[in-house]
N, C-alpha and C positions, 0 to 999 in steps of 0.2 A: 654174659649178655643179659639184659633186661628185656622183659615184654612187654610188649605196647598196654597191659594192666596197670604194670607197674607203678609206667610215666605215667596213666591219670589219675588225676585226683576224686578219686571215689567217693572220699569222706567229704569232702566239699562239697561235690556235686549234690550227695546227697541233704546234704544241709542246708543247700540253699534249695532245693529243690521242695523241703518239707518248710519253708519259707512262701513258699507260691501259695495263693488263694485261687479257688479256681473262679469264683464268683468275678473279684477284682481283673481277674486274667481275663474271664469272658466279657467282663463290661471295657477294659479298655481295648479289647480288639473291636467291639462295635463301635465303641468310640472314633477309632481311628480310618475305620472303613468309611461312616458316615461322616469324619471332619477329611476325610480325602474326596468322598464326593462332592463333598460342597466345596472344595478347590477347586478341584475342577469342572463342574459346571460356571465357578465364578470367572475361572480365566478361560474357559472356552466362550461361555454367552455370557459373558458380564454385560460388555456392550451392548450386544444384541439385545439382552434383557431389559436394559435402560430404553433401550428404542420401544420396542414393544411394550412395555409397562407405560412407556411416554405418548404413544399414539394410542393406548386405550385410556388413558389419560383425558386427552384432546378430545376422544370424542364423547366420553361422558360427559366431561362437562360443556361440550355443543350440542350435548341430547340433553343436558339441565337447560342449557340459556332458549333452545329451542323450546323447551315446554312450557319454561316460565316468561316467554316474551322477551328476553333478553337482548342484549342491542344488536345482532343479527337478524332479526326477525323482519322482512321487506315489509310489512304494514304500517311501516311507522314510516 
């Protein structure tokens, strides 16, 4: 009968494991953490965010045509 040592592969493991950077390891889990938040913030408020980015939008530039006289202005 064989021991569960046996069936694994030790020498592998270990070979691939002195393969690993820890630098590379730690930049692509930040990687992944921050390109999963920015999924999901885009499919949760994607649209929300088009809205809102779009009515501050709107009213900056009706606080420009407002200052500079622009054709909403009732004085003309």
């Amino acid at each position: 009968m064989t021991t569960v040592t046996e069936r694994v592969p030790l020498e592998r493991i270990t070979r691939e494991a002195r393969d690993v950077h820890f630098g590379r390891a730690v930049l692509t889990v930040v990687a992944a953490v921050l390109f999963g938040l920015g999924w999901v913030v885009a499919r949760a408020f994607g649209v929300a965010w088009l809205v809102v980015a779009w009515c501050a939008v709107a009213v900056r530039v009706g606080w420009q045509e407002g200052r500079a006289g622009g054709p909403a202005r009732a004085d003309r």
